[in-house]
C-alpha positions, 0 to 999 in steps of 0.5 A: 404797145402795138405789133407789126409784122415789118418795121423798117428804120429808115425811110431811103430807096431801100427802106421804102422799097422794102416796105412796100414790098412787104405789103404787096405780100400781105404783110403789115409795114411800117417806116421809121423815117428821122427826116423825110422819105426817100433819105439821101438820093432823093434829097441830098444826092442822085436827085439834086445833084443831077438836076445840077448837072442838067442845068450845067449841060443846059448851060453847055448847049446854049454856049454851043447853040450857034453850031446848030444854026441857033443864035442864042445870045447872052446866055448866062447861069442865074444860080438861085433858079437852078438852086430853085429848080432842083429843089422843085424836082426833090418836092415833086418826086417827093409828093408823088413818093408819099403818095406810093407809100400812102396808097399802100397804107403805110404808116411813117413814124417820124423820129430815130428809131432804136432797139430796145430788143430784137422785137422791140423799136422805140422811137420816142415815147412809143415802142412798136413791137416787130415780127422783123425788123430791117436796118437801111439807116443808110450813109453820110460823107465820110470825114478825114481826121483833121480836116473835118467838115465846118460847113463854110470852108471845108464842106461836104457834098451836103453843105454844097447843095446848100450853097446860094452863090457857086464858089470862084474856086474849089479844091475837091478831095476824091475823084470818086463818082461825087467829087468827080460830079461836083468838078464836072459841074463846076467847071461848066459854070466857071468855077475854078477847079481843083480835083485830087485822088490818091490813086493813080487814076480818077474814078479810080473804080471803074476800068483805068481806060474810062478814067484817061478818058475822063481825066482827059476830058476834065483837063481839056476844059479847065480843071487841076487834076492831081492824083496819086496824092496825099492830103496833109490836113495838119498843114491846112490854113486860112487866108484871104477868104482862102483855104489852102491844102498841102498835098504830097506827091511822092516826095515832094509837096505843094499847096493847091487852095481855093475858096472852099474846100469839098471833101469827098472821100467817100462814105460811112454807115449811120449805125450808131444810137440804133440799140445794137448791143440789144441784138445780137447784129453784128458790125465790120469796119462798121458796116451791118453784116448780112447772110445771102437773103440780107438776114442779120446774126439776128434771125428776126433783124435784116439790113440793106443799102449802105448800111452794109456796105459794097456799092452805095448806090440807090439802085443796088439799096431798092434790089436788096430791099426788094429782096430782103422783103421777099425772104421776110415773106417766106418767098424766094429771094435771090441775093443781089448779083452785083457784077451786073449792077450798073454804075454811073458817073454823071459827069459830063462827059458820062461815064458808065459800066458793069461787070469786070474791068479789063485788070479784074477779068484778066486776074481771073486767069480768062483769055481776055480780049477787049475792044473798043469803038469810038463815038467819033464814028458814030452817026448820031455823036456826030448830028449831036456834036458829042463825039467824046468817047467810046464804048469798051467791051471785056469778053472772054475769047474762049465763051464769048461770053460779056465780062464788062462793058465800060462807056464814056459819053453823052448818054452814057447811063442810059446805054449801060442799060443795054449791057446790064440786061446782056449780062443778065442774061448771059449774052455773048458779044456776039449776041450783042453784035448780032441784035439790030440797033436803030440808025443813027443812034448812040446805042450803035457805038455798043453793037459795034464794038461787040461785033469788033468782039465777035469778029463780025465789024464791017469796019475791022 
């Protein structure tokens, strides 16, 4: 038997974070990892699926070529390269992650990890006693009763990942950020699309503005948008190399089919065969519950990233892994502010926000302005012919202070980044509008709309 001052069961963004973490502060760690390091993100979703949207806006570009002045003939998607490429840009980031966690020595226990006591990890034969132990098992797609996952009709995002040969037609349940993506993607290679959502709106998490704007982009290149549906599973069939779906639009119904169906109706933690009953962790509609420093009802036991829920996203896991490590290393450790967590849609094109959206902050009671600035205005939209969408700011009239800022359009991740600072540090719109931005950049279209919010817009 053997002890270490940190074991954290499970390998993904948050776990290896906080395992290095850990060392950094002279703590001994080790990661129990069942597949490979780096988990979902890395293998089975930011990373991959991203490399397909690439190649999908790749595939755009060249199309469109010719309104550069560049001849650019027979352009055509060679599928089994771009499924090459993507898995070449998992093996990289994957050699240089084993690489970190090497270098901070690291040691990765292959296999599931399970509770044999609160101190005590078994994975296999071997039992690894722990001073703390951190839970980051992470997530898997969520399944609807009757319409499970088989991997050749029905399948989930990871079955589509696997995929040889795009399909010549699919029906996406749930317009979330994953089913938006696969739908964006898709129709830019030519694949018919069906997108259904049972809320009113797509990305039905973000401002409803963004998601006008996103359904309408979708649309206008091709897709089948149904929302404010019911999926009727019981009423699935089979046929001709076809699945068709019964949905339910207030009383009426319809059968939409396609050639496989992706079933994206969210996410649900992997806590299951982890020993919990030998500690006193406590679940909620399944997922981990923590205190303010990602501490368990356990006292030796912290949990991150998916398995305890919120926003399921690799950025928000490594914070709280981060933080969950500083708190285990007796330092100081600041809960995660999630209203100024970034949050991207990489669809194309891309959507982005933080903070509130204009519903949330207007039902806090605030005197509540929006304003907004359109990228068809913008100099470098223009050079770049990617003039779709905008930038919306949420503000309180009152402080000035930034609630939430809301963009759709090309670059939009890497605009957010912008706002996400502000609200760190507490900017109002006016310090946003006041700082300079280079011209022509697409960074303007948020300086322009803040200065719109501040009163200070040469063009209002």
């Amino acid at each position: 038997m053997e002890e270490i001052d940190l074991v954290v069961v499970g390998g993904g963004t948050g776990g290896y974070t906080a395992a290095i973490r850990a060392t950094q502060l002279g703590l001994s760690a080790a990661i129990v990892e069942r597949d490979k390091v780096g988990g979902t993100c890395l293998h089975r979703g930011c990373i991959p699926t991203k490399a397909w949207l690439e190649t999908a806006e790749t595939l755009i570009r060249a199309r469109g070529a010719a309104t550069f002045g560049v001849h650019a003939e027979n352009v055509s998607l060679d599928f089994p390269a771009a499924v090459r490429r993507q898995k070449q840009v998992v093996d990289t980031l994957y050699t240089s992650l084993r690489s970190v966690i090497k270098k901070h020595k690291i040691e990765v226990i292959e296999g599931s990890g399970r509770f044999l006591s609160p101190s005590q990890v078994a994975v296999g034969d071997r039992i690894i006693t722990a001073r703390n132990v951190i839970i980051a098992t992470g997530s898997r797609p969520k399944e609807i009763p009757g319409l499970e996952a088989d991997g050749s009709r029905v399948l989930n995002s990871d079955h589509l990942l696997e995929l040889q040969a795009p399909p010549k037609s699919i029906v996406i349940v749930g317009a979330g950020a994953v089913g938006s993506e696969f739908a964006s993607f898709f129709l830019d290679i030519g694949t018919e699309v069906t997108l259904i959502e049972m809320m009113p709106a797509i990305v039905p998490l973000e401002d409803a503005d963004l998601g006008r704007a996103l359904a309408k982009a979708l649309t206008g290149r091709g897709a089948n948008i149904l929302t404010s549906v019911r999926v009727l599973p019981d009423k699935t069939r089979s046929y001709d190399g076809k699945v068709e779906l019964t949905v339910q639009q207030e009383d009426s119904e319809r059968q939409v089919s396609g050639e496989v169906i992706l079933v994206a109706a969210g996410r649900e933690a992997v806590t299951q065969d982890l020993g919990l009953e030998k500690t006193a962790v406590r679940l909620e509609g399944g997922w981990v519950q923590v205190d303010g420093t990602y501490r368990t009802a356990e006292p030796t036991v912290y949990a991150i990233g998916d398995a305890i829920g919120g926003l399921l996203l690799a950025h928000v896991a490594a914070a709280e892994g981060f933080a969950a490590a500083q708190a285990i290393a007796g330092k100081e450790a600041e809960h995660v502010d999630y209203g100024r967590v970034p949050r991207v849609t990489y669809t194309y094109p891309q959507v982005a926000a933080v903070g509130l959206t204009e519903a949330q902050a207007r039902e806090t009671g605030r005197n509540v302005k929006t304003a907004r600035f359109s990228l068809k205005y913008n100099a470098m939209a223009v050079i770049q012919e990617e003039r779709e969408g905008f930038a919306k700011l949420v503000y309180d009239v009152d402080s000035g202070d930034l609630l939430g800022a809301h963009i759709i359009g090309h670059h939009a991740s890497e605009l957010i980044g912008e706002a996400a600072l502000a609200r760190f540090l507490q900017a109002s719109a006016w310090e946003i509008g006041s700082n300079i931005h280079p011209h022509p950049s697409l960074s303007e279209v948020l300086g322009e709309a803040a200065q719109i919010s501040a009163g200070i817009s040469i063009y209002w």
